[in-house]
N, C-alpha and C positions, 0 to 999 in steps of 0.2 A: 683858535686855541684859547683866546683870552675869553671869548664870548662864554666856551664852555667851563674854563673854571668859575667866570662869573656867576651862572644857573649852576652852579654844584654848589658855589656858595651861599647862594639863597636857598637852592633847596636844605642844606643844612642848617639854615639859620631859621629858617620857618618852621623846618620840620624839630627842632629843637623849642622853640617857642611852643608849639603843639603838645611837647610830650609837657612840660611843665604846666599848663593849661590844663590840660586832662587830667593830669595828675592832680590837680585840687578836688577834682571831683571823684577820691578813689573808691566813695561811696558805690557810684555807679559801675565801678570797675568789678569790684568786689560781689555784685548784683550779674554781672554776664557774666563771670567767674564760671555760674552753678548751671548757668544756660546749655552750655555743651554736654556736661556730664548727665544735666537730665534729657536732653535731649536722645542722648544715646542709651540709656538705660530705659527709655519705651522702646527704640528697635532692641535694643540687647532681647529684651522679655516676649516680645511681639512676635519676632525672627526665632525665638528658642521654640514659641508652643508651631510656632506653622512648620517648622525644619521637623520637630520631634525627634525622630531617633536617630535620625541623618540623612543622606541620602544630597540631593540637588535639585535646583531649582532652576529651569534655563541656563543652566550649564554652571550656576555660580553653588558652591557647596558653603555651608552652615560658617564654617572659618573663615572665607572668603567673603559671604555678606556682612559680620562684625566686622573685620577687618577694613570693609567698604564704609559700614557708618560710621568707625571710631576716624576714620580718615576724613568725613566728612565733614564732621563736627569741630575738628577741628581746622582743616580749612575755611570753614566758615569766617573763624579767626582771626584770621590773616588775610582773607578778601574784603571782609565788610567792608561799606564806609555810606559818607553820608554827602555826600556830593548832592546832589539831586536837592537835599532839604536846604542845604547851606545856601547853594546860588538860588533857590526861592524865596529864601529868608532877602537876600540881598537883594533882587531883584524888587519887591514886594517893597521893602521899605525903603527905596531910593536911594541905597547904600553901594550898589553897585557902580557909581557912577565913578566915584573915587576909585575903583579900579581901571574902567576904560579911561580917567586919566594917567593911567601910569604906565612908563615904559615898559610893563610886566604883564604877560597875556596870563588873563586870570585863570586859565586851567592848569598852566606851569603852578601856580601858586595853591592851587586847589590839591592838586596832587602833590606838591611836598606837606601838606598836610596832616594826608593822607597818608603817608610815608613815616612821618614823625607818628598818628596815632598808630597804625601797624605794627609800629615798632615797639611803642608801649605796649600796646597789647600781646605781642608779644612774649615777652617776661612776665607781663601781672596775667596773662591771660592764655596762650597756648601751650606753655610749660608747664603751669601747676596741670590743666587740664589733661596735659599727656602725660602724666606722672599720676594722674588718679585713674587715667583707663587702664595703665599698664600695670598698678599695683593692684589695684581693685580689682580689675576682669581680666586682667592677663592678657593684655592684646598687646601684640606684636605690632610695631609701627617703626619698623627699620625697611625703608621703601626699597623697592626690588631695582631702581637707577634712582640715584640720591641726587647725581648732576642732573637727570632731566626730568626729574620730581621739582627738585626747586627752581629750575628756569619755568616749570609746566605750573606751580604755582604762582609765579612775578607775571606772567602772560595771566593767569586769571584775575589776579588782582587790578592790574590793566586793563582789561574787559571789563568786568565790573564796573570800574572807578570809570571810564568811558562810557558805557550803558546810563550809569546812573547821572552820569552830565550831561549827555539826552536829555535825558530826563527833563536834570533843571536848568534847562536853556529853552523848553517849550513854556516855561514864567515866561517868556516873553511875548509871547500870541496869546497865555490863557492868566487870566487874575487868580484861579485857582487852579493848581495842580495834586492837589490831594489823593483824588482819585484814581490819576494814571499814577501815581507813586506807588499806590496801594496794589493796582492792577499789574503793575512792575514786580512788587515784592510775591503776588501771588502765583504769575507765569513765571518768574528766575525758582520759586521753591520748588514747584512742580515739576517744569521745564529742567534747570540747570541739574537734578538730581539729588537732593534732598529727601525728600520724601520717600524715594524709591527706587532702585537703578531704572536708566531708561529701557534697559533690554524688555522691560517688563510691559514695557507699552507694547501695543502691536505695530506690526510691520510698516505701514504705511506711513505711522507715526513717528517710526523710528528714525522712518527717512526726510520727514519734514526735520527732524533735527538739525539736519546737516546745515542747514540754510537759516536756523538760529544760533542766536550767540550765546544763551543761556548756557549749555551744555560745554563749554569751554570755561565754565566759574566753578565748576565741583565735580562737575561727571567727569570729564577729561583728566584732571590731574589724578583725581581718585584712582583709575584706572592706570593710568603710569605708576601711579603708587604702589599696585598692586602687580603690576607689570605687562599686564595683555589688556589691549583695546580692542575692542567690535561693539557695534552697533549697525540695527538695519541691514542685518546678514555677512557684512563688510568685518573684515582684520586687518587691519593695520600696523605696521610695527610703531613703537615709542617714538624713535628717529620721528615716523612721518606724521604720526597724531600732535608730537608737539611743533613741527614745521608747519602746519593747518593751523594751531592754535595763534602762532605766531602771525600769518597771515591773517588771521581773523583780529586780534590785536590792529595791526596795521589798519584795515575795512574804520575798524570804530574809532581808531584817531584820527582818521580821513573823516570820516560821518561827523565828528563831532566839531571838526574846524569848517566844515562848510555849513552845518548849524550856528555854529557861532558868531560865523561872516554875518549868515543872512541874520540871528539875533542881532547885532548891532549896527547894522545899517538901519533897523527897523527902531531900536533904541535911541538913535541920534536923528532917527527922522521925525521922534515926536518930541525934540525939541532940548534935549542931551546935550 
């Protein structure tokens, strides 16, 4: 019991340190501020000329695809983060080390962070953004299960923030990792649903999903959002889409501490 107030009290003191941090820079806040709303006003325009007078699209109609991007976009929001750059940063200039001295496993620390920026961004950043789709383009963004929208979101952000610690724990086999960063951001935009719902892939496609983790960062909660899942001919109810997503959470914190085993054994073996 002691052990756990103690990691709630770091994670609030770091993640508190984080939002005042960030906060100096509200320049750049203010910069992803416009990132969502433009984001969504090329599907807004895109989705208006291909829908035309109505009608559906793989079973998804004109209100239901806005409804999908204004969800997305702001999702986006509340998943991001920068895990992956951070511990390559540390890794890279020998700054890490001062964490493998410490009683504190650096991904606890990594992810109250993350938690503290989320949290600002938050207020400076998924608020105004939901208060400019809703009064501007008139979308509805009152989720169809508001409990397992928001636990279907904390599981994505999870995923994510796990993915992208992969990520920067392979700085420790590669001197540069730029490229699978970049490779990361290009398969999660595509893959995770971004760009386009997955139904739109084909079939075969559809079903390789099941076995990536991408589609549990935007596709999945989107679809709770909106209240019915399917993918790869399969329906699911909400119960069981975000009980998989949970599980798949679980997979990438597993993946990522036996990553990190073998990162610091390898660390301390050249001489740490």
């Amino acid at each position: 019991m002691n052990d756990i107030k103690r990691k709630l009290d770091i994670l609030r003191t770091v993640a508190w340190v984080t939002i005042k941090e960030y906060f100096a820079y509200r320049t750049h806040i203010m910069v992803s501020l416009f990132v969502g709303p433009v984001y969504f006003a090329v599907q807004y325009f895109i989705w208006g000329a291909i829908y035309g007078d109505g009608g559906a699209i793989v079973g998804i109609e004109y209100e239901q695809m806005i409804r999908y991007f204004g969800i997305t976009a702001l999702i986006g929001y509340l998943t991001w983060g920068s895990a992956d750059w951070n511990l390559t940063m540390l890794v890279r200039t020998g700054r890490f080390l001062t964490f493998a001295l410490r009683p504190l496993h650096h991904r606890f620390f990594a992810l109250s962070q993350k938690v503290g920026h989320r949290a600002l961004a938050f207020f400076m950043e998924f608020l105004p953004c939901a208060l400019l789709l809703m009064l501007i383009f008139n979308i509805s963004l009152f989720p169809a299960h508001v409990g397992w929208f928001t636990l279907s979101v904390i599981l994505a952000s999870l995923i994510h923030f796990f993915i992208a610690y992969c990520i920067g724990i392979l700085s420790f086999w590669f001197v540069e990792t730029q490229g699978l960063r970049m490779a990361y951001w290009l398969f999660d935009s595509v893959f995770a649903g971004f760009l386009i719902p997955l139904v739109f892939f084909p079939q075969w496609a559809q079903i390789i999903q099941f076995f990536l983790p991408f589609k549990y960062t935007a596709y999945v909660p989107a679809m709770v959002f909106l209240g019915e899942y399917k993918l790869g001919g399969y329906e699911l109810s909400i119960p069981a889409i975000v009980g998989i997503q949970a599980l798949a959470a679980l997979v990438m914190l597993i993946l990522s501490e036996l990553m990190y085993r073998a990162a610091i054994k390898r660390f301390t073996a050249v001489g740490a």
